[in-house]
C-alpha positions in Angstrom: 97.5 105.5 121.1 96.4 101.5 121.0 97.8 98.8 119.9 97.0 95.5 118.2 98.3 92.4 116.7 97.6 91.7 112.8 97.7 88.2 111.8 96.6 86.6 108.1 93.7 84.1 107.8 96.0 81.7 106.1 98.8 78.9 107.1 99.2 78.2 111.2 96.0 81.1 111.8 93.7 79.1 109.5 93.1 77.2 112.9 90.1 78.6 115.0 92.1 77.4 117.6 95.4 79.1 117.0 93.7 82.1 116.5 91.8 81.9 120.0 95.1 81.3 122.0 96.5 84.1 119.8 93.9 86.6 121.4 94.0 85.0 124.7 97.8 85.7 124.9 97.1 89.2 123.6 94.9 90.3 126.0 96.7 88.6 128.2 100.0 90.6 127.7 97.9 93.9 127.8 97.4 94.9 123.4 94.3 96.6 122.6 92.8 94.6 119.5 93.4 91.8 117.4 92.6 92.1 113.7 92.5 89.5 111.1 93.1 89.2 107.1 90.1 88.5 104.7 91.3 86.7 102.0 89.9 83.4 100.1 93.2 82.8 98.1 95.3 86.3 98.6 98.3 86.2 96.3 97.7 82.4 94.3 101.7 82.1 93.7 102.7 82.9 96.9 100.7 81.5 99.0 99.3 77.8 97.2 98.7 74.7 99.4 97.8 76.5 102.2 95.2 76.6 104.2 92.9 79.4 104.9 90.2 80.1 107.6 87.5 82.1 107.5 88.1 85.5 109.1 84.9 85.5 110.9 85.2 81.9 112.7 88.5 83.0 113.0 87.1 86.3 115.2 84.3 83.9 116.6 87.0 82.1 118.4 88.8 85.1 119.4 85.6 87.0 121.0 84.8 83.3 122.8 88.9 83.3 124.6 88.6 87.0 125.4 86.8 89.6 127.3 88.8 93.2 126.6 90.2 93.7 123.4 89.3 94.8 120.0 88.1 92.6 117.3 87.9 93.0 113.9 89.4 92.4 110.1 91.8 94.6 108.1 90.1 94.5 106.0 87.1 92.8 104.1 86.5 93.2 100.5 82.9 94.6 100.6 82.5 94.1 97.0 82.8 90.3 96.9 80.4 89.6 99.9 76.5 90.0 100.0 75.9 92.8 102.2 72.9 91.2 104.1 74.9 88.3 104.8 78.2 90.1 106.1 75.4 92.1 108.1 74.3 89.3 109.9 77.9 88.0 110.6 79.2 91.5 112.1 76.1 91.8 113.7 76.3 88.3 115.5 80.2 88.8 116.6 79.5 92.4 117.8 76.6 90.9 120.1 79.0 88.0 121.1 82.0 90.1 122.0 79.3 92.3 123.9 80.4 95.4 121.6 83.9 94.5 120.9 83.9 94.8 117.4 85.6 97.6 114.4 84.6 96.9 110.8 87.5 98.0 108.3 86.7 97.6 104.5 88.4 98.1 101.8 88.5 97.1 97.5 91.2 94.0 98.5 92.9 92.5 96.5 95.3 91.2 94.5 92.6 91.9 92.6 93.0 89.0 89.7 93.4 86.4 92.3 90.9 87.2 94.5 88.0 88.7 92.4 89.1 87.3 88.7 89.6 84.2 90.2 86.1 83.2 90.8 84.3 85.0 87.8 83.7 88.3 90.3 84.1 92.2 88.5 87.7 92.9 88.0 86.8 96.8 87.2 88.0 99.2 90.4 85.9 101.1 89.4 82.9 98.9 89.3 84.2 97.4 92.8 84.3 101.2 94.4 81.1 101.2 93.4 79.8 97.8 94.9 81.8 98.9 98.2 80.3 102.4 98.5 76.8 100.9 98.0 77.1 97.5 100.2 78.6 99.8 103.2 75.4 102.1 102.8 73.6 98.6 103.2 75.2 97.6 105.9 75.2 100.9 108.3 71.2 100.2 107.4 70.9 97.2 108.2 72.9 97.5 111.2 70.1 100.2 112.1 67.4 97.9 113.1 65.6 99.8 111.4 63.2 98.5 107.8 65.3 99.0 104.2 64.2 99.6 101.2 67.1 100.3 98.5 67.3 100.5 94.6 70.7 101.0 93.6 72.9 100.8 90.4 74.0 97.1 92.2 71.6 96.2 95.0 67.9 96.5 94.8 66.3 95.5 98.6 62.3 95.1 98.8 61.5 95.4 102.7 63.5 94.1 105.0 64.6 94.4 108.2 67.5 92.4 110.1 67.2 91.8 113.9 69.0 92.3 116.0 70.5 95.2 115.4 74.2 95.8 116.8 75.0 95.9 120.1 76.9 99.0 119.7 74.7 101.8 118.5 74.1 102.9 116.0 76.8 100.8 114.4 80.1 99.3 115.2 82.9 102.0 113.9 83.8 101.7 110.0 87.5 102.0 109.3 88.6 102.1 105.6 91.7 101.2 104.0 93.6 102.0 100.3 96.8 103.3 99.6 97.9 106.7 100.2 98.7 108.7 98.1 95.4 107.7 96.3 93.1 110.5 97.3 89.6 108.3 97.0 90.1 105.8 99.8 91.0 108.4 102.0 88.2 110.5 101.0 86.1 107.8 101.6 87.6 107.0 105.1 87.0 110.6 105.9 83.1 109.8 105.7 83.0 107.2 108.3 85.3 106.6 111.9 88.7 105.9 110.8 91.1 105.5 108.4 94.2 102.7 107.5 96.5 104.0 104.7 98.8 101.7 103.5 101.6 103.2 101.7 103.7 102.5 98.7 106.5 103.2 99.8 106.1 101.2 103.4 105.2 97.8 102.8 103.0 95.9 105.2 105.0 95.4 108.0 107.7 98.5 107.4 106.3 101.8 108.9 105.5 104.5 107.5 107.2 107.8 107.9 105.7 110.3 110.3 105.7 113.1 106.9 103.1 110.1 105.3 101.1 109.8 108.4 101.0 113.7 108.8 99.7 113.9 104.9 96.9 111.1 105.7 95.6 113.2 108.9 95.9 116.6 107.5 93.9 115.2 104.2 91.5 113.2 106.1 90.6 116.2 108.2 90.0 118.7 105.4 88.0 116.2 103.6 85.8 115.8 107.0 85.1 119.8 107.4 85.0 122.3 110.3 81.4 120.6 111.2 83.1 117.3 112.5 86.3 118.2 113.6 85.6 117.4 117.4 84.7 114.1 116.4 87.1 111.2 117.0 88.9 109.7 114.1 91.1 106.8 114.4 94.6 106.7 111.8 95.4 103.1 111.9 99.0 102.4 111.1 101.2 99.6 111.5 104.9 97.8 110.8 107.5 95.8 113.0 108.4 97.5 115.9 111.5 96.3 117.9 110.7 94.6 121.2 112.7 96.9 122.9 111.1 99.5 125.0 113.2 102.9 124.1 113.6 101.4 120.3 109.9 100.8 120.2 109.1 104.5 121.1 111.5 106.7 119.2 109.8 104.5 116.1 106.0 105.1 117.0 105.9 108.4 119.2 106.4 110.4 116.0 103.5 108.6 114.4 101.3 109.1 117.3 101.9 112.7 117.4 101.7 113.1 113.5 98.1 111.2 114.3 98.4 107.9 114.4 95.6 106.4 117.0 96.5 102.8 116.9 99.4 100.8 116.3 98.9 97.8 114.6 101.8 95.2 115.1 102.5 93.1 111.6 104.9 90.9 110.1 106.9 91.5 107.0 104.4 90.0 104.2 107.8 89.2 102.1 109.3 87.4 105.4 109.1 84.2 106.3 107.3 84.8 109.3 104.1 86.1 108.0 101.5 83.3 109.1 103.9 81.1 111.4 102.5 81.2 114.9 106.2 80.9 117.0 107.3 84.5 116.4 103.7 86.3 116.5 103.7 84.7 120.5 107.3 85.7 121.1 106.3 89.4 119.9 102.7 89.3 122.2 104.5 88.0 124.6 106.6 91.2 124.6 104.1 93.2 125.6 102.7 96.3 123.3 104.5 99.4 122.8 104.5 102.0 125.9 105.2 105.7 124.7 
């Protein structure tokens, strides 16, 4: 099992620079990854006034303070970004971080406040749609290779964007949606990895190690006997105590239910969500050891 640090793109880790010292002491205190919100306004109510950054400066930052870890969101909203352009900015980290890089996608949300809000498709449906078709886009461009595409949203007339990834022949594709929702995990099941969240585990409570059994056994139906030897990452996260023995009873039952990476968050209904103090105090723990 890894294990990373999750931090929002809004309040003290809108700063470029928080977000580098963030990494820096994460690497640092031996995590595996770093991986940051993408959100323009997240939940309007909750979270007015402040600031936000954008996730990919954010990473920018991060790749530029560190030479080891992980980099990446959980998780971008493919269906309000251009694919060509979110292309280009994966594409440019992955080369910076020399390979460093995991791209997780998702529909995002809240869904009113983050699509509605600027005149954007509301429909799931219709945004299922735009992310099926703008990851297709993207693993192609990725490629190197020329594109040509007419689809129900994107129509592309010969192109081809250079360079292609440093890692070949694409950085891996983690997708996220709530279990027990069957069609984000069948969609995770076609690319590297999945990140359930869970309705009744809200970011930054863990899961149960029945939930995280369900997701793996699902996942791995869905992918066949062809690509069972294939790695598959089950990205799940919470609070974990800092306390070595505490820390383990919690996660080893993940991990052996298939959990691949811990992802270390904050409560999102606690006060600590984007304040930089106690994200340090946790890095400064030190991850997990099972």
């Amino acid at each position: 099992m890894r294990f990373s640090i999750n931090i929002p793109n809004f309040g003290d880790f809108a700063d470029p620079r928080t977000v580098a010292a963030v990494a820096a002491a994460a690497e640092q205190a031996g995590w595996d990854g770093l991986f940051v919100w993408d959100h323009v306004v997240h939940d309007k109510t909750a979270q007015r006034g402040k600031p936000f950054g954008d996730p990919w400066m954010l990473l920018t930052a991060a790749a530029l303070a560190t030479s080891r870890i992980t980099l990446g969101t959980l998780l971008t909203p493919v269906a309000r970004r251009r694919p060509q352009q979110l292309a280009r900015q994966v594409a440019t980290l992955d080369a910076l971080s020399g390979g460093r890089v995991v791209f997780a996608a998702g529909l995002g949300g809240p869904v009113e406040d983050e699509y509605g809000s600027f005149g954007e498709p509301t429909d799931p449906v219709v945004l299922a749609e735009l992310l099926d078709e703008g990851l297709d886009l993207l693993a192609r461009y990725w490629s190197g290779e020329p594109v040509e595409h007419d689809g129900r949203h994107f129509r592309v007339r010969d192109v081809q964007l250079l360079p292609a990834t440093e890692q070949r022949p694409r950085p891996p594709v983690w997708i996220g949606g709530f279990w027990p929702n069957r069609p984000p995990m069948r969609r995770a099941a076609r690319w590297d990895g999945a990140v359930p969240l869970f309705a009744d585990a809200k970011h930054g409570v863990p899961p149960t190690a029945e939930r995280v059994r369900e997701v793996a056994a699902y996942v791995a139906g869905q992918r066949g006997p062809d690509r069972e030897g294939e790695h598959f990452e089950i990205v799940v996260g919470g609070v974990s105590p800092g306390e070595p023995a505490a820390a383990r009873e919690l996660i080893a039952p993940l991990a052996e239910a298939g959990a691949t990476w811990w992802d270390e968050r904050q409560l999102q209904t606690g006060p600590d969500l984007d304040r930089l103090a106690p994200v340090l105090r946790r890095i400064e723990q030190g991850p997990p050891v099972l």
